[in-house]
LUMLUM-762597 format. One line per 10 residues: their letters; for each residue z, y negated, x negated of N, C-alpha, C. Coordinates in steps of 0.05 Angstrom, whole numbers. Atoms other than C-alpha are relative to their C-alpha. Layout:
a) Z/Y/X/Z/Y/X/Z/Y/X; ...
//
This chain:
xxxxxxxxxx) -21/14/15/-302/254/424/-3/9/-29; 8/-10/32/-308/254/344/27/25/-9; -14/-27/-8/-268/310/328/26/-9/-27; -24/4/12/-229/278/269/13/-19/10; -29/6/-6/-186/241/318/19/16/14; -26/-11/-2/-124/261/331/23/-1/27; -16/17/-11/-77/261/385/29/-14/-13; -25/18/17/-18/211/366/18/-2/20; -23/1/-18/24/210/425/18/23/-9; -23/-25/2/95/253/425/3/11/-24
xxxxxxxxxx) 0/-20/26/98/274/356/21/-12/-7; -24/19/10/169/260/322/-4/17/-34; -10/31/-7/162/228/267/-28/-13/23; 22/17/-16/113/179/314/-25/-1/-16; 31/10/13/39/158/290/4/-23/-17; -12/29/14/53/118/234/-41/-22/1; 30/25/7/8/42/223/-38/24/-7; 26/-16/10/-38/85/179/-22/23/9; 14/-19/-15/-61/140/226/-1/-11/32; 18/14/-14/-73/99/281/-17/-12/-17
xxxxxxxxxx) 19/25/7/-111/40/243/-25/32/-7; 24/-22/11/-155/114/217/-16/5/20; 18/-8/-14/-162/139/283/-23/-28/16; 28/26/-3/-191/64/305/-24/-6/-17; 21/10/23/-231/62/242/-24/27/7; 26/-13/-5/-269/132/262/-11/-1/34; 5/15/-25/-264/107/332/-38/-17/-2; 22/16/-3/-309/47/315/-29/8/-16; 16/-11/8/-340/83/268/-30/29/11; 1/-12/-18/-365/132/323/-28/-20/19
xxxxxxxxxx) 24/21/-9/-391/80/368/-26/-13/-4; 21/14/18/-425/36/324/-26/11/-15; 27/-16/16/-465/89/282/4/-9/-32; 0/18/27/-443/53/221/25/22/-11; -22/-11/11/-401/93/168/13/-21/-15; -1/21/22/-406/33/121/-9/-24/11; 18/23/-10/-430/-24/162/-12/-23/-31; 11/24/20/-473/-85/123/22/-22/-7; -20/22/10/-440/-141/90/-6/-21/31; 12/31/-28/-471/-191/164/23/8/13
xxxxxxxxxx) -16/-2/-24/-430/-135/204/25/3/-9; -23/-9/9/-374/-124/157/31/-8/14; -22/18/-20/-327/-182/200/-2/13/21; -6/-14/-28/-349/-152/266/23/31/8; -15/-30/9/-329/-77/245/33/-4/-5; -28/-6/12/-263/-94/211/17/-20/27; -11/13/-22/-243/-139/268/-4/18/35; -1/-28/-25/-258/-81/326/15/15/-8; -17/-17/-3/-231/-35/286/35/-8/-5; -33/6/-9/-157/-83/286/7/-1/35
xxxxxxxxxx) 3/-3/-25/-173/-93/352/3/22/19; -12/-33/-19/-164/-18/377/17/11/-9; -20/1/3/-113/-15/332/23/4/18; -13/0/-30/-79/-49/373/5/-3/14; -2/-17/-10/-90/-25/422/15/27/14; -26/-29/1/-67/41/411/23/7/-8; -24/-1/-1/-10/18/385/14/-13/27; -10/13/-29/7/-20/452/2/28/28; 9/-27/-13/-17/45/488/26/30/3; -18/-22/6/30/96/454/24/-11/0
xxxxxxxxxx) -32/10/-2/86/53/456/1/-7/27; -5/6/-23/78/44/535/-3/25/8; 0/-37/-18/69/126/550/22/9/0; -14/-12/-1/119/161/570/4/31/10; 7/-36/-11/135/234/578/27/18/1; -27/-23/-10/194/290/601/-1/20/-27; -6/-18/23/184/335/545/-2/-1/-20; -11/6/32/200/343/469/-18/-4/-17; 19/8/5/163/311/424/-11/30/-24; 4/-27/18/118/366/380/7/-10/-27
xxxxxxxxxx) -6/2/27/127/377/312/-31/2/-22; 19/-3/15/74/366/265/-9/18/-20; 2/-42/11/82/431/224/-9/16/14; 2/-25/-11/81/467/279/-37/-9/14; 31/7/-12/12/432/307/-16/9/-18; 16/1/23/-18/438/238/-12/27/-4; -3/-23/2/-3/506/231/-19/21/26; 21/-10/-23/-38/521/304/-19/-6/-14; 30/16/0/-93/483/286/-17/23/-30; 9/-16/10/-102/529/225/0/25/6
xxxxxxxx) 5/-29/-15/-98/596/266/-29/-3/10; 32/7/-18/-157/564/306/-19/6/-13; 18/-2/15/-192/556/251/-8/22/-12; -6/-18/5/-176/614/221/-11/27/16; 10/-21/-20/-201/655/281/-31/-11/6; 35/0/-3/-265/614/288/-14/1/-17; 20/1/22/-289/612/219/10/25/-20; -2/-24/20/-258/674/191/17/-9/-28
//
């Protein structure tokens, strides 16, 4: 999995437009091999990546779950301990 996506489920506030449509954009970007596709595939690309859009907006708005949603400070904040312990 590319490692700059994200999970987006449970977080309050929610995954706004813009960080889904990102994580579909390194999504397709992933796939494809293309960071920048050509001007031939430029329609294909930008039309996959609305396309898993959404998607994942259809996706996260049909999951459901029993416990509280996290907080994004506090994820962030892990995520730099991690780091923090693996790169010193």
């Amino acid at each position: 999995m590319c490692r700059n996506i994200k999970p987006l489920f449970n977080f309050d506030p929610p995954a706004s437009e813009e960080e889904i449509t990102g994580a579909a954009l390194q999504y397709v970007r992933k796939v494809s091999g293309f960071t920048r596709p050509s001007q031939v595939n430029q329609a294909a690309f930008d039309t996959a990546v609305q396309e898993i859009a959404r998607a994942t907006q259809t996706l996260l708005e049909s999951l459901t779950t029993n416990t509280a949603p996290r907080s994004r400070e506090e994820e962030a904040a892990k995520a730099r301990a991690r780091n923090q312990k693996r790169f010193g």
